[in-house]
MOPAC internal coordinates of N, CA, C and O (Angstrom, degrees):
PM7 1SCF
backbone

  N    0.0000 0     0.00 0     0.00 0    0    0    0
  C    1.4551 1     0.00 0     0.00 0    1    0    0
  C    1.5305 1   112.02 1     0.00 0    2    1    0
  O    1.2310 1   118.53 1   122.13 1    3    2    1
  N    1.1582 1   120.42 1   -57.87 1    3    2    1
  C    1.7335 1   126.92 1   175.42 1    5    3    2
  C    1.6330 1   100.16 1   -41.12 1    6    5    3
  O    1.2310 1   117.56 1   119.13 1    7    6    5
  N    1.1501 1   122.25 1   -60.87 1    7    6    5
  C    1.8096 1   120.23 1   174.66 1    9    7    6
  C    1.4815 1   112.50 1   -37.72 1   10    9    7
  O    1.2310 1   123.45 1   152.40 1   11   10    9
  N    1.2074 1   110.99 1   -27.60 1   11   10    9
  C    1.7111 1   114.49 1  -157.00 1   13   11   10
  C    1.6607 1    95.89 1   -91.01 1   14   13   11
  O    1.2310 1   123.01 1   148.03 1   15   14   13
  N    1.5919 1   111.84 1   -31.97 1   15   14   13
  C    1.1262 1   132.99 1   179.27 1   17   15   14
  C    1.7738 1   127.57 1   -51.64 1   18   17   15
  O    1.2310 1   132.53 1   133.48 1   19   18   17
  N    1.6689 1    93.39 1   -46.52 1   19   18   17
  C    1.2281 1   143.96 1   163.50 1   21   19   18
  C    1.7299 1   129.66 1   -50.01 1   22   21   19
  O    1.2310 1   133.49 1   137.24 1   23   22   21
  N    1.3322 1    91.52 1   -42.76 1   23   22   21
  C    1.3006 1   125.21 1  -161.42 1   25   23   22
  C    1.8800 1   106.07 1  -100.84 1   26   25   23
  O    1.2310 1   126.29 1   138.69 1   27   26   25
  N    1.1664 1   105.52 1   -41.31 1   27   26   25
  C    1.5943 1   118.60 1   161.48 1   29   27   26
  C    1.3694 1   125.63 1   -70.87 1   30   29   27
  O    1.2310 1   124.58 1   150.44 1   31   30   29
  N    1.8107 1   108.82 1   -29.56 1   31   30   29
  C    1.4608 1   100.00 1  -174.66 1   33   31   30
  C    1.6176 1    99.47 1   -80.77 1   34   33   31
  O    1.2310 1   120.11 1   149.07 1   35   34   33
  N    1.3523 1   117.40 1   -30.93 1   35   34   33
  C    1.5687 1   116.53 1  -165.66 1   37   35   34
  C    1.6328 1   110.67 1   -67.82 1   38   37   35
  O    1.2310 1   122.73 1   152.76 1   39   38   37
  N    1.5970 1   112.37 1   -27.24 1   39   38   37
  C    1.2122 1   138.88 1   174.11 1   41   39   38
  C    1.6191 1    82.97 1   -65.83 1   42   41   39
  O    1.2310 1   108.67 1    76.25 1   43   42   41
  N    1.2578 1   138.81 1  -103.75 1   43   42   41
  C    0.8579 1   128.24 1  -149.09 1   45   43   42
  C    1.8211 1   125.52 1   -46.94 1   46   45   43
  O    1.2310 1   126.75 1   167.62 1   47   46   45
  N    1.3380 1   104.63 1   -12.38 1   47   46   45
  C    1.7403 1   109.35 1  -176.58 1   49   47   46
  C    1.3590 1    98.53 1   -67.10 1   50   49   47
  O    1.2310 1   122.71 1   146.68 1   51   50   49
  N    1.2915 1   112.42 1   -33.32 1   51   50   49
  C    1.2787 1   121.72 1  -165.41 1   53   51   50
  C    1.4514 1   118.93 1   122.80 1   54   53   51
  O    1.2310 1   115.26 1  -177.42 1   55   54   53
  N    1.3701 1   126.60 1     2.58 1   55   54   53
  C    1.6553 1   133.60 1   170.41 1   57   55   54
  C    1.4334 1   112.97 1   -51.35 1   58   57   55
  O    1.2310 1   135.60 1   -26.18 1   59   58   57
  N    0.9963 1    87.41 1   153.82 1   59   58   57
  C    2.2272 1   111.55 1  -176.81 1   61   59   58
  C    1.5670 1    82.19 1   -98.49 1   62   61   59
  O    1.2310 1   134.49 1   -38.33 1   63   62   61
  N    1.7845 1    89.59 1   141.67 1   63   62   61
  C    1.3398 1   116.04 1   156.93 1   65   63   62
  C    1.9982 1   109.74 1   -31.24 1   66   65   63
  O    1.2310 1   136.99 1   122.07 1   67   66   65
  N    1.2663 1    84.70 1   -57.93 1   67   66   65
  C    2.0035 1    76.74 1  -169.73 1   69   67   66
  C    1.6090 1   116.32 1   -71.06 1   70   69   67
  O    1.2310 1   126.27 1   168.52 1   71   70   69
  N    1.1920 1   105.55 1   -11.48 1   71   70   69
  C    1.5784 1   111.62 1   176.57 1   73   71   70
  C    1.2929 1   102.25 1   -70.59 1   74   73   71
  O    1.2310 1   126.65 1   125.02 1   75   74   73
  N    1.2398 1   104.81 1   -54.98 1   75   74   73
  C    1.9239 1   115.94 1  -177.84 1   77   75   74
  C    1.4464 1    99.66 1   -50.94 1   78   77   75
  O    1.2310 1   120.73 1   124.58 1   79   78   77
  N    1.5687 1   116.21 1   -55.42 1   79   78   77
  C    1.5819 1   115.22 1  -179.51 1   81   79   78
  C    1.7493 1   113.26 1   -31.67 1   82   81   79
  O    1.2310 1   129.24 1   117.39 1   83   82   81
  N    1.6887 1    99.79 1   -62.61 1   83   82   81
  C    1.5157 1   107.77 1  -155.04 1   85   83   82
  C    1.6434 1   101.86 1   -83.05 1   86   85   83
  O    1.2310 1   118.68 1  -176.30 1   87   86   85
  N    1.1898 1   120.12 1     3.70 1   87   86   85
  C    1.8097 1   113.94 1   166.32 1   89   87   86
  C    1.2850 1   110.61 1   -77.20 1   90   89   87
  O    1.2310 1   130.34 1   132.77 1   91   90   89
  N    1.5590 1    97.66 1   -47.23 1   91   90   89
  C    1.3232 1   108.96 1  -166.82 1   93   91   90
  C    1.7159 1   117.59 1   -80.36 1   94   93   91
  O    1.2310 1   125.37 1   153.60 1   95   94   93
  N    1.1745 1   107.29 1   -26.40 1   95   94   93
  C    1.7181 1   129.42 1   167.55 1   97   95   94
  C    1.6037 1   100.64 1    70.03 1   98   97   95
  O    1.2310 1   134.59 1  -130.55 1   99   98   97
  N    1.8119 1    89.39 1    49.45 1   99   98   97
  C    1.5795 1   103.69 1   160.42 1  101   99   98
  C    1.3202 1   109.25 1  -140.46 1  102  101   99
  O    1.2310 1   119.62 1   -22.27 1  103  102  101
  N    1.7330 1   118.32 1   157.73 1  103  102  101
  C    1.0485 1    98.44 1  -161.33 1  105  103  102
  C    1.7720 1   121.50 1  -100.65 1  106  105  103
  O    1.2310 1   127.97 1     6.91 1  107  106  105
  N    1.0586 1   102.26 1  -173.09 1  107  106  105
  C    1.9751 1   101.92 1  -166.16 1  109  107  106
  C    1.3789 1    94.45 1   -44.93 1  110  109  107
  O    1.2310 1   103.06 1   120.07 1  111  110  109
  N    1.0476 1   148.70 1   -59.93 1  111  110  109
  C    1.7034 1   150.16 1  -121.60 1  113  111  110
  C    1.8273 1    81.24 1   -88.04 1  114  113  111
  O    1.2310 1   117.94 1   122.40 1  115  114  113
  N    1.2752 1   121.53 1   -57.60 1  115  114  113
  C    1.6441 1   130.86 1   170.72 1  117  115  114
  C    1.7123 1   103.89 1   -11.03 1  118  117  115
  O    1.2310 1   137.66 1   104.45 1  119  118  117
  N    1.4872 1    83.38 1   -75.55 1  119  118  117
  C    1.5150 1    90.17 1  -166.55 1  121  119  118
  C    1.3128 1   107.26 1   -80.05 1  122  121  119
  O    1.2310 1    98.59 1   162.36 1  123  122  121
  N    1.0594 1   156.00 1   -17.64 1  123  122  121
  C    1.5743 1   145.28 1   131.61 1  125  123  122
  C    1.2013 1   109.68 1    -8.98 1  126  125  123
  O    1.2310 1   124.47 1   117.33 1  127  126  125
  N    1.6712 1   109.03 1   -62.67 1  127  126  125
  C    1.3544 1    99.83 1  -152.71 1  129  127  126
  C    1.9805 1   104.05 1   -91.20 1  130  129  127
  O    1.2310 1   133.91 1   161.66 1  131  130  129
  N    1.0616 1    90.72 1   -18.34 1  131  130  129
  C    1.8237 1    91.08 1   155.87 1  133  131  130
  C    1.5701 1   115.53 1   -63.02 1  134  133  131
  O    1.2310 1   122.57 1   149.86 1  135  134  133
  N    0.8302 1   112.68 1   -30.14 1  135  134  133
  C    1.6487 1   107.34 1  -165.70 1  137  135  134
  C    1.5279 1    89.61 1  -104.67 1  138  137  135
  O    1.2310 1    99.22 1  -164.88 1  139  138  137
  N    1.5427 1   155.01 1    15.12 1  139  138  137
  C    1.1437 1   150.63 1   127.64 1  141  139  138
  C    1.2490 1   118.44 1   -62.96 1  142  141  139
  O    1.2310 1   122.77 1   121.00 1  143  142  141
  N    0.9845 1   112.30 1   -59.00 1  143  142  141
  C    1.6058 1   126.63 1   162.59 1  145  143  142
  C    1.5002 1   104.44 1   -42.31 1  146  145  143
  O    1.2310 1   109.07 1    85.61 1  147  146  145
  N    0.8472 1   138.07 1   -94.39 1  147  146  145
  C    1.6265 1   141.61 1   176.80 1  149  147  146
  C    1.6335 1    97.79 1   -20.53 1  150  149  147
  O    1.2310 1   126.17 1    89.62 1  151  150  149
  N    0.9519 1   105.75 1   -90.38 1  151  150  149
  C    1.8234 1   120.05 1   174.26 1  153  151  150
  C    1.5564 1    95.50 1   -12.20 1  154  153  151
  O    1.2310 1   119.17 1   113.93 1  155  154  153
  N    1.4650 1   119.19 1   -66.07 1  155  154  153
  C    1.8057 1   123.98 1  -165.64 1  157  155  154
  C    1.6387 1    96.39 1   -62.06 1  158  157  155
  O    1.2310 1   107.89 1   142.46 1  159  158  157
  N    1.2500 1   140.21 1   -37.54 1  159  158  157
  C    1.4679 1   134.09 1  -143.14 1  161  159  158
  C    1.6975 1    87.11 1   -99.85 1  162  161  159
  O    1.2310 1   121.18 1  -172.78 1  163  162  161
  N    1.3809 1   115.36 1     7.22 1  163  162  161
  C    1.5432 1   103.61 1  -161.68 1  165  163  162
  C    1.4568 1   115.64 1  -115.94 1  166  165  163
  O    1.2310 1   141.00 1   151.41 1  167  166  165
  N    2.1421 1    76.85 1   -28.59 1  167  166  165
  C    1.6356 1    87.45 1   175.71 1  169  167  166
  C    1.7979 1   112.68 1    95.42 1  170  169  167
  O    1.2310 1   127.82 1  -176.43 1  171  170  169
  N    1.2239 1   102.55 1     3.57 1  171  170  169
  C    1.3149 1   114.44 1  -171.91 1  173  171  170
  C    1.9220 1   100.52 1   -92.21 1  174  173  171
  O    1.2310 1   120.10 1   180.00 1  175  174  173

């Protein structure tokens, strides 16, 4: 959950999927599928 946390604020600065990838040293599809996940729990 804290990753997902992580993963939303950088989203919100305004970061690209692959930026988020290479901080996190996972790759784009990763954080896609984190930010689907988030998206589903939100209802969005």
């Amino acid at each position: 959950m804290p990753r997902e946390f992580q993963i939303a604020e950088l989203v919100a600065l305004g970061r690209t999927n692959v930026q988020i990838g290479i901080e996190f040293w996972i790759t784009e599809n990763s954080v896609k599928q984190a930010l689907k996940r988030m998206f589903f729990k939100l209802e969005v």
